[in-house]
C-alpha positions as CSV (number, residue, x, y, z in Angstrom):
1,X,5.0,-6.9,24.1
2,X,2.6,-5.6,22.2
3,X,-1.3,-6.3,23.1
4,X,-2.5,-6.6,19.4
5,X,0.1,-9.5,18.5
6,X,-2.8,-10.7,16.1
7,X,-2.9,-7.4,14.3
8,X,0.8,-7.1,13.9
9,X,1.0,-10.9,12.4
10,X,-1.5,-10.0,9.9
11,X,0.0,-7.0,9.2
12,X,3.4,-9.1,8.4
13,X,1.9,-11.4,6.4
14,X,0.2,-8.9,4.3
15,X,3.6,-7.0,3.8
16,X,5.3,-10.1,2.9
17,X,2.5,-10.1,-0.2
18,X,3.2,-6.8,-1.5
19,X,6.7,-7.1,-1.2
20,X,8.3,-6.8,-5.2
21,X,11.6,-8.2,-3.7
22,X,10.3,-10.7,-1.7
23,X,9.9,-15.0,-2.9
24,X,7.2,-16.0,-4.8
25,X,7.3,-19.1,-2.5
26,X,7.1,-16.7,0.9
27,X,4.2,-15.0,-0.8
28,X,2.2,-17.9,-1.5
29,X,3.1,-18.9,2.4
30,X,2.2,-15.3,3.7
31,X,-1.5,-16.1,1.3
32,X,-2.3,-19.4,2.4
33,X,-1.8,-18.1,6.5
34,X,-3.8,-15.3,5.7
35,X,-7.0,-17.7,3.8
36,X,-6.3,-20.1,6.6
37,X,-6.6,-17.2,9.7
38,X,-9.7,-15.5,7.4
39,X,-11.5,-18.9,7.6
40,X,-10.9,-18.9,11.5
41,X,-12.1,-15.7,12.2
42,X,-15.0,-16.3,9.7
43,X,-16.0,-19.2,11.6
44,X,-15.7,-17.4,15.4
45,X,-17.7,-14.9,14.0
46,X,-20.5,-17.1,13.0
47,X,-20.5,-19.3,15.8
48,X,-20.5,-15.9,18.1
49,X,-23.0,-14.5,16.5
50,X,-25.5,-17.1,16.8
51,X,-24.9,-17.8,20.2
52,X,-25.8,-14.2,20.6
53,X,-28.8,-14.3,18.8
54,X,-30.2,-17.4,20.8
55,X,-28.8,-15.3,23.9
56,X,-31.0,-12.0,23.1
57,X,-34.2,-14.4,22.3
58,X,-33.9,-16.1,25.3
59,X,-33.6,-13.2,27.1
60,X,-36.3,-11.6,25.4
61,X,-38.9,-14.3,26.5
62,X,-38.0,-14.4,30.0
63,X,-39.1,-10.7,30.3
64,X,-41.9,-11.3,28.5
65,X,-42.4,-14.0,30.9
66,X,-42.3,-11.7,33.9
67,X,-44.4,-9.3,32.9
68,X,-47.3,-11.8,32.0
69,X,-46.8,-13.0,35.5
70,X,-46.7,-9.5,37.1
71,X,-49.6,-9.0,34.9
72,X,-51.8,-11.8,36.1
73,X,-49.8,-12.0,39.5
């Protein structure tokens, strides 16, 4: 099996779109999948992203934290 089964999916789907022999009603299929995963990733992305912002701040005034308290210690 192959690892990036995610990749190769997408890859179908945009192959089915190009396709000049293949259905207008698979291509619209093949479109909406590819709006619907877009949307999904889009939203992981986001949702990642600030949860790695809020990560690095908190992180960043902890060690602040610790070297006030070394600081005065």
């Amino acid at each position: 099996m192959s690892k990036n089964k995610l990749g190769a999916y997408i890859q179908k789907l945009m192959t089915v779109i190009v396709d000049k022999e293949e259905g207008q009603f698979n291509k619209d299929l093949a479109y909406s999948e590819l709006k619907r995963l877009n949307s999904d990733v889009s939203e992981f992305l986001v949702k990642n992203y600030k949860d790695s912002d809020l990560q690095e701040e908190h992180d960043e005034k902890q060690l602040l934290l610790e070297l006030q308290e070394k600081k005065n210690g």
